[in-house]
C-alpha angles and dihedrals in degrees: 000000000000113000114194122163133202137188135255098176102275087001126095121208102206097201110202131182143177120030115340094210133133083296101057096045093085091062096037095062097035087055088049095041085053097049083053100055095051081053096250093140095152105090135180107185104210103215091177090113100035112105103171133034130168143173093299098050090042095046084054092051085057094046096045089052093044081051093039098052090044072062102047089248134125139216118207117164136211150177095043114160131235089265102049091033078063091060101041084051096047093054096039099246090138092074091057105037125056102232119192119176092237135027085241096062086045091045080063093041084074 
């Protein structure tokens, strides 16, 4: 998985792409944990180019957010297609994560 970030002002677009499964999580966090500790705590994962995702990517979206609010920070996700919106749905992950069809609607979700 590619992880590429951009900048909204104090928001962070983490833009991910490939398969968000137990490989990808490494990067994942260290990208994350990097973002934190230049005090960027305010996250939009971009999901537009992600086209898997399984227990393991989904189980590092809810640490980052547990790691992200003891910062006063916040996760919310967007772009997911039909197929990974399926998943988040069947394991519940949409009532814990804010989810917005595009980064510009979550840009305005902040």
């Amino acid at each position: 998985m590619q992880v590429t970030h951009s900048q909204e002002g104090n928001i962070t677009i983490l833009h991910l792409e490939g398969k968000f499964n137990a490989n990808a999580v490494s990067s994942v966090k260290k990208k994350v944990n990097q973002l934190i500790a230049e005090n960027y705590v305010l996250l939009i994962f971009d999901y537009s180019k992600v086209d898997f995702v399984d227990s393991s990517g989904l189980g590092c979206m809810l640490s980052c957010l547990n790691l992200l609010k003891s910062k006063n920070g916040n996760l919310k996700v967007a772009g997911m297609s039909v197929k990974v919106r399926s998943v988040f749905e069947l394991i519940q992950m949409h009532k814990i994560f804010e989810s917005f069809e595009t980064t510009t609607d979550a840009l305005q979700g902040y």
